[in-house]
Structures are given as C-alpha cells and as structure tokens.
C-alpha positions as CSV (number, residue, x, y, z in Angstrom):
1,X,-8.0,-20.5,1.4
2,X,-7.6,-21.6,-2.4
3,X,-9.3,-18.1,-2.9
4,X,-6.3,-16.1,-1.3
5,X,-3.7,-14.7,-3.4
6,X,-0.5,-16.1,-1.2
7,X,2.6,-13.6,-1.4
8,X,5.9,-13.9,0.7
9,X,5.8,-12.1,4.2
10,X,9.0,-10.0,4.4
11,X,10.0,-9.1,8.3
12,X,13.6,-8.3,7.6
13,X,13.0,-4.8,8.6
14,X,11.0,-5.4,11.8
15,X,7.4,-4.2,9.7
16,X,5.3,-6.1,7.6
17,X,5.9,-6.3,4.3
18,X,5.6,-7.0,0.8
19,X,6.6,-7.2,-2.8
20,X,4.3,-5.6,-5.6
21,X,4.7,-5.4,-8.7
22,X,3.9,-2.1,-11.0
23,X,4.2,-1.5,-14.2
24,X,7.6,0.0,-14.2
25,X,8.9,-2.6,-11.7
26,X,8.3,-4.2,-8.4
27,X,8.6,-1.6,-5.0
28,X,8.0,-3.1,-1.4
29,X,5.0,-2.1,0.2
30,X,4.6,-1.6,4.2
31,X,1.0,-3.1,5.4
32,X,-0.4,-0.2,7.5
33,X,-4.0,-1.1,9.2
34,X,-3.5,2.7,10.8
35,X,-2.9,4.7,7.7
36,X,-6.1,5.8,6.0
37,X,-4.8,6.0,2.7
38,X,-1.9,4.5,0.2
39,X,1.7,6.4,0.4
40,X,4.5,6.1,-2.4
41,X,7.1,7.2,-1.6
42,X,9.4,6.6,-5.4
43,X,9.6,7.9,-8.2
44,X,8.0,5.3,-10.4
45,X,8.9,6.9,-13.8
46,X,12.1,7.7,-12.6
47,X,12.5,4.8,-10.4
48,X,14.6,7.3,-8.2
49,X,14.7,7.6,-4.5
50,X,17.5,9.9,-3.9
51,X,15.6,11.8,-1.1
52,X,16.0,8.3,0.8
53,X,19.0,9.4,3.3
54,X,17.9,6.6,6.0
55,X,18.4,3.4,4.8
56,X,20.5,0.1,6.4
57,X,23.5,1.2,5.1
58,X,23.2,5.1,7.5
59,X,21.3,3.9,10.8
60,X,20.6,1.5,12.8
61,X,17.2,-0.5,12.0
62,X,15.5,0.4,15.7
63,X,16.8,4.0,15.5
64,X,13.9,6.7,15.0
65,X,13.8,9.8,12.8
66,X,15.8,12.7,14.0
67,X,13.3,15.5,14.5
68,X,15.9,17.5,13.1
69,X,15.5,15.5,9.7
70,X,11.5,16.1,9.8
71,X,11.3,19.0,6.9
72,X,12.8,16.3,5.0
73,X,9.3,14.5,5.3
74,X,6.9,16.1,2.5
75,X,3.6,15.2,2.3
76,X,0.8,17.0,0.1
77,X,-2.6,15.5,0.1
78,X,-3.6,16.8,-3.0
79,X,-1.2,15.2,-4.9
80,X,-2.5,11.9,-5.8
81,X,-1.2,9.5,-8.7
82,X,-3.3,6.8,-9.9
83,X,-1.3,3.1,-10.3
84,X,-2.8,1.2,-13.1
85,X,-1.2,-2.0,-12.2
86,X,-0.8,-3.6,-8.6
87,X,0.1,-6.9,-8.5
88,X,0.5,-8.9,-5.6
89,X,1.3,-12.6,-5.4
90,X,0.7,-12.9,-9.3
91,X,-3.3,-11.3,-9.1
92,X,-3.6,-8.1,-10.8
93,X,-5.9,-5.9,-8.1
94,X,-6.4,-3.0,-11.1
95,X,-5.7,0.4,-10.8
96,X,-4.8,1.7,-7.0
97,X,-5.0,5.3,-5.9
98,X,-1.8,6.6,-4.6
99,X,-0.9,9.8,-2.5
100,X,3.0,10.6,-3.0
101,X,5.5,11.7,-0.5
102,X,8.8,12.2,0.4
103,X,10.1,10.0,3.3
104,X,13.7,9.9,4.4
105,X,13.2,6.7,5.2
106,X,13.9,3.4,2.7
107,X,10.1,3.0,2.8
108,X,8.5,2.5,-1.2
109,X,4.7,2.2,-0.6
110,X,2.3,2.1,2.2
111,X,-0.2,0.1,1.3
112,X,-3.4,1.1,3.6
113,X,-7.2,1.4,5.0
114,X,-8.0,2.6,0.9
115,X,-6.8,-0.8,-0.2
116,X,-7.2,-2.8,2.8
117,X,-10.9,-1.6,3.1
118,X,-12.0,-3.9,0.3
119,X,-10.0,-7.0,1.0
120,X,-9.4,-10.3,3.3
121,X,-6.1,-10.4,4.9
122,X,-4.4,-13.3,6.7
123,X,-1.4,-12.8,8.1
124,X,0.8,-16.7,8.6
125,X,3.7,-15.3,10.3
126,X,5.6,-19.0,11.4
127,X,5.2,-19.9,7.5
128,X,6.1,-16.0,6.7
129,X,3.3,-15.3,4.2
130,X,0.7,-12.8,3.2
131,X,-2.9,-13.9,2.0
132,X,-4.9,-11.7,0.3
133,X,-8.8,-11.7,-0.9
134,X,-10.5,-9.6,-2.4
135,X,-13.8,-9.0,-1.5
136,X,-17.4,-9.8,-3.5
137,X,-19.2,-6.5,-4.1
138,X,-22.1,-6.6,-1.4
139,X,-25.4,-5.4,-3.6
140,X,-26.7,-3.3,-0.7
141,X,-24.1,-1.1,-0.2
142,X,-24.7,-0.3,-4.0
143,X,-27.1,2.8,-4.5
144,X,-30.4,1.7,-6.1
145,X,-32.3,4.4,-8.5
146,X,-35.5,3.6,-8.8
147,X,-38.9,5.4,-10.4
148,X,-40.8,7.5,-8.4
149,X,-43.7,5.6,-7.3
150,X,-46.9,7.6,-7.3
151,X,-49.4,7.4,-4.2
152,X,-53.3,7.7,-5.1
C-alpha cells in the first residue's frame, strides 16, 4: 500500500469523488467505472461554469434531471482537450485526454475507463479515502518489430 497515491474520498454528494488538481486550479472529479472515457465539464481557462443551473443551492441532491432540461446537456465526441497536468493526492499522472461537455449539473470532471484502464484503485470508504496506483507497463502488451527472418 506504500505504493498508492492516498487522496481524500468525498461522498458529500452521494457519488464518489475527488479533488484534482490542474494547472489552472483544482476541479472535483466523479469516479465513473461505467463511463468509457474522461468528461470535463468547466471551462479550465475561463474557470467558468455558468451553464451549471443544478447545483445544491436549485434542487434537491436525490432529485434527477428534468427531461425537459436535456438540450441543455451538450456532448461532442470530437471535441477533445488534452490536460497536461493531473494531480491527484500530490502524484503528477501527466497529461490526461479529456472529452468536454456541457452538463447542467454541478459535475467538474468524470474521471473514467481512459484513466482507470491503467491504474489500481482501492476504494476505503469507513476511513473515506481514495488509493490510487498506477500501473507497471507490461512488455507483452508492447508491439515488438523485429527483422524478417529468412527460411532456407
């Protein structure tokens, strides 16, 4: 366990969660085993999220989104913004890939299966924290060149 990069577990809003920090500033990231990629959902440069209209000051915590409020959800899978600097419990984990999006929801990063893929994660929920490891490059999953070998 010395290995584990320990962070605080945050559960104040009934999902698992996180602090980061980035370059311009620390955003709190959802852990989402059933997301297949990483979600931000701020502006980092701006450090805005205006489009945020549900947040624990407007609804209730349990409450679900309207469906009248989904066209406020925008999502393009093309657009993609590279984080140089993810820290998490102190460990720089380098440069993360990002897709943006617009949630209504006080929500600043979904961290998932893209990130998750190549690291350890223990859960301690009685002590509240987050341990995360990051995983040894296997050498067989690397792809070998090697010479042609000729046959007589």
């Amino acid at each position: 366990m010395d290995a584990f990069i320990e962070t605080p577990l945050l559960l104040d809003r009934n999902s698992i969660e996180f602090e980061a920090m980035t370059e311009t500033g620390p955003i709190r990231c959802i852990l989402d085993t059933g997301s297949t990629g990483n979600m931000l959902n701020k502006d980092m440069q701006g450090g805005f999220n205006n489009h945020m209209i549900f947040n624990p000051d407007t609804i209730d915590q349990h409450e679900r989104l309207n469906p009248l409020n989904s066209d406020q959800m925008q999502f393009d899978i093309e657009d993609i913004c590279d984080m140089p600097l993810l820290k998490i419990g102190g460990k720089d984990f380098g440069t993360v890939k990002f897709r943006k999006m617009k949630s209504p929801f006080e929500i600043d990063a979904i961290i998932g299966m893209d990130f998750l893929d190549s690291k350890l994660v223990f859960i301690d929920f009685p002590n509240r924290k987050i341990y995360f490891y990051k995983k040894k490059s296997d050498p067989s999953d690397e792809c070998v060149q090697s010479s042609p070998q000729r046959i007589p």
